[in-house]
Every structure is written in structure tokens, then in C-alpha cells.
N, C-alpha and C positions, 0 to 999 in steps of 0.2 A: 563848629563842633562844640560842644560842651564840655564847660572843663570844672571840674571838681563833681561833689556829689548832689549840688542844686537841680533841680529837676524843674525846668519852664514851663509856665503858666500854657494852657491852649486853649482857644477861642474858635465858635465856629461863627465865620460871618455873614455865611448865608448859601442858598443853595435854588436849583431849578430843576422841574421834572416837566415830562411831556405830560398829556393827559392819559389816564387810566382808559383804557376801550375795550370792549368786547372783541371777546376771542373769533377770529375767522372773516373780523371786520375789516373796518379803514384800514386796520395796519395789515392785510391782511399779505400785500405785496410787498412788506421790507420786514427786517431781519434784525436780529439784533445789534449789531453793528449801526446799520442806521438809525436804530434809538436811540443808541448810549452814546453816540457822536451829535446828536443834537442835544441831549440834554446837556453835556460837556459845554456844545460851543455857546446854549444858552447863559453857562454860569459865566463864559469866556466874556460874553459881549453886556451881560450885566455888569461885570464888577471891572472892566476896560482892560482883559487882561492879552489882551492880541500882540502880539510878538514874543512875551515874555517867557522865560524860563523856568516853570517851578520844579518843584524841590523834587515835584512826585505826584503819580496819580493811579491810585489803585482803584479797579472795579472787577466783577465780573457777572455772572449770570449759571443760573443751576444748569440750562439743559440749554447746548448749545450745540453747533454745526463742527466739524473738525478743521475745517477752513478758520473756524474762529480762536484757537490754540494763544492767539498773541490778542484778543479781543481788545483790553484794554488799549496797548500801544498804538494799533491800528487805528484806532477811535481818537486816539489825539493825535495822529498824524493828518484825521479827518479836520482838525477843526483850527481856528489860527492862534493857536498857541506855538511857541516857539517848541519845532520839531525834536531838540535836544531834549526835551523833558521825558524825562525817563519815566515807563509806567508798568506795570504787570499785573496779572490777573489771580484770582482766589477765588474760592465758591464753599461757600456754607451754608448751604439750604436758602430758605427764608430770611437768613442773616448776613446773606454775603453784602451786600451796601452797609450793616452794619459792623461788620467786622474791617471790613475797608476804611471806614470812617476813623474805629479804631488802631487800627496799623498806620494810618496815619499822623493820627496823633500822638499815638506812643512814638515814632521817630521828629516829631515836632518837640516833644517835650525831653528827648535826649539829646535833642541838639544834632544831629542827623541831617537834617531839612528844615530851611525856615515856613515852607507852606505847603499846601497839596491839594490835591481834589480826591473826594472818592464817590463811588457811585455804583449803581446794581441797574441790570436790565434784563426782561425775560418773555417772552412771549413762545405760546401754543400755538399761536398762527402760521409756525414755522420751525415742526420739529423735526430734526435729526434722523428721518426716517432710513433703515438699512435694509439688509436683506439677512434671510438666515448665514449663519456662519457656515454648511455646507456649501456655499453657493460661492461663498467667498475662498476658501480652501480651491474649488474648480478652478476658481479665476487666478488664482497664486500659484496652481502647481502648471498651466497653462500660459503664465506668465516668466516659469522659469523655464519653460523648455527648451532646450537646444536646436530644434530642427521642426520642420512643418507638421509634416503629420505627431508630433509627439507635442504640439500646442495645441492641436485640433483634438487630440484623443480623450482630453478630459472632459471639454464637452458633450459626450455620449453620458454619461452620467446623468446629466440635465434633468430634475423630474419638475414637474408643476410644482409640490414643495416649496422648490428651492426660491418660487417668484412671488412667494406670498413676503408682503412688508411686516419688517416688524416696529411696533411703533413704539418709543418712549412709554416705559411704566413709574408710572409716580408711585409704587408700592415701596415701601422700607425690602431691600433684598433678606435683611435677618426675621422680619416678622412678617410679609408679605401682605403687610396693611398700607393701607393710603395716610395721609396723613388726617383725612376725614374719620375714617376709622378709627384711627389711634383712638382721637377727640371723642367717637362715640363713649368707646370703654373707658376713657377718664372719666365724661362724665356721669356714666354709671356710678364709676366704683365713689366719686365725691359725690353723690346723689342731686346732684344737678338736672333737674326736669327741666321738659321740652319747653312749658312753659315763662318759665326763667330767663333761658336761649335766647327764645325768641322776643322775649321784653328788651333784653339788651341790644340783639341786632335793630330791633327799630328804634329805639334812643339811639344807636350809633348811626344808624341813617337820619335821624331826625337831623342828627348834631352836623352829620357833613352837610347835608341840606343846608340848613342853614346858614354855614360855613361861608358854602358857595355864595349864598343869596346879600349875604354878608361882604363878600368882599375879599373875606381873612384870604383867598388862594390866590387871589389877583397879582402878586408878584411872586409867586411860586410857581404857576402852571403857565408854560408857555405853547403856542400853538405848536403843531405841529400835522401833516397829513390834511390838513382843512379842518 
């Protein structure tokens, strides 16, 4: 624990991700869970850290399943780090692996913890799909019933309605735009033409391209799914 009002230095020394894949793909049969527990155990077996206890290990993921409430902790009970290591989950949009990263630094450099991992995982291949909330009310007043026919009564109610799924909306719930959206109308109002756009996205394709062809991901991206 830290004592006085010194604030310690923090270093990151390295990190692993699975590969980026199209949505509905390869990963089309595992869950988040199974992500974020292999990129963990990749950081695990890179840097020799199997039996050991760290300080801490935060991650999480924007859109996730209700089974996955304790994500993080569950994901390093997946992997062979020592089971005692404490973890818990957060979500900030786009930034949740970076705000993990952050929270773990800030308690590395208060003296808190001497080390951590932190981490973000998210996949479309497997969303949270429910049913309207009508449909769930049937099944809850059905569930509290006391006697047969007063658990069967609710289901008369049943309409087609009630069987339609509702899927995950990526819209902001205060402005009911996507986050593509947004981006339109920013670049509007900063007169940002199409043209422009698209000159950067292909520099930035050019640049991972080459990236790859290079080398530079060769101990950052580890297999995963074939």
C-alpha cells in the first residue's frame, strides 16, 4: 500500500488479442466469455504468468448476455491464473478496455495493487436476444401463482405479439441515433466531405495492411477459432 503522497510510476508491458472476424462468422458459435478468456490466457502464457496471483483484473463488454453479470471473474477462473485473483466488470461503450486499462492503473500507482490485466470483448454474433416485456409480465404473474389453474390463467393472454424478438439497438436511447449517425452530423456541422472520409479510411487500411504484411501484429494476435 502506499504511504505518503508519492504517486508510482506505471508501465504497460505488453498485451494479446484474438483476431478481429466478421460478424456471423468463425466466432459465430462462442460468446463472449469464450473471447475474453482466451485473450486473458494468451497474456497468461506469454508473460509465464500461470499459478500466480494478481493484484486485479478488469474488463468488460457493451452488449452482453445476463448469464454474463460476473464476465470478467468467470474468464479468469477460465484461464490458469491463480483462482484468488480478484476481477470485476465495467462498460463504457467503445472505451470500456480503455477505461479498464485505466482503473487499473490508477490503483497500481496508489499502491493498491502491484499489477493487473485489463481487457474488453464484444461480439454481434451473439446478442442478448429477449422477448417483449408483455410476454415476460405473463410469465412472472404465472410464476407467482399459488394453485393450477391460477398459473395456467395467464397464459390466455398469449397473443403472436408477444413471440416477436426484440433485438439489441445500438441507437443512443436520448437521441435515437446510432453511433454512425451521430458521426454523419458531426461531420456535417465540421464540413468534413465524403471525400476526405474516404481518403483516410483507405490510408488506414493501407497502414493495417501493411502492418500485417510487416510483421508489427505477429506477437499481439494470437490464433484462436482456426
Amino acid at each position: 500500500m502506499l504511504v505518503g503522497s508519492a504517486v508510482r510510476r506505471v508501465a504497460i508491458i505488453g498485451g494479446a488479442r484474438i483476431p478481429f472476424a466478421r460478424a456471423h462468422g468463425v466466432y459465430s458459435r462462442v460468446g463472449n466469455l469464450q473471447m475474453l478468456t482466451a485473450a486473458l490466457q494468451a497474456v497468461v502464457g506469454k508473460y509465464g504468468l500461470d499459478g500466480l496471483r494478481l493484484g486485479e483484473v478488469a474488463a468488460g463488454a457493451v452488449i452482453k448476455h445476463s448469464r454474463d453479470f460476473n464476465l470478467a471473474r468467470e474468464s479468469v477462473l477460465g484461464t490458469t491464473l491463480d483462482p484468488h485473483t480478484p476481477a470485476f466488470d465495467l462498460q463504457r461503450a467503445c472505451g470500456t478496455s480503455l477505461e479498464a486499462a485505466i482503473g487499473i492503473a490508477n490503483k497500481i500507482a496508489l499502491g493498491q495493487i502491484d499489477s493487473g490485466l485489463a481487457g474488453g470483448v464484444d461480439t454481434v454474433s451473439d446478442p442478448p436476444i429477449v422477448y417483449p416485456r408483455a410476454y415476460q409480465q405473463i410469465l412472472m404473474r404465472a410464476f407467482r401463482a399459488k394453485t393450477p389453474g391460477a398459473r395456467i390463467a395467464p397464459f390466455f393472454a398469449l397473443r403472436p405479439g408477444h413471440f416477436k424478438p426484440v433485438i439489441p439497438d445500438a441507437s443512443e436511447p436520448r437521441t435515437g441515433l446510432s453511433m454512425g449517425e451521430s458521426c454523419e452530423q458531426m461531420a456535417k456541422r465540421w464540413g468534413i466531405g465524403r471525400e476526405a472520409q474516404d481518403a483516410l479510411a483507405c490510408q488506414s487500411h493501407r497502414h493495417a495492411a501493411a502492418a500485417w504484411q510487416s510483421g508489427f501484429f505477429d506477437d499481439l494476435v494470437v490464433p484462436f477459432q482456426g
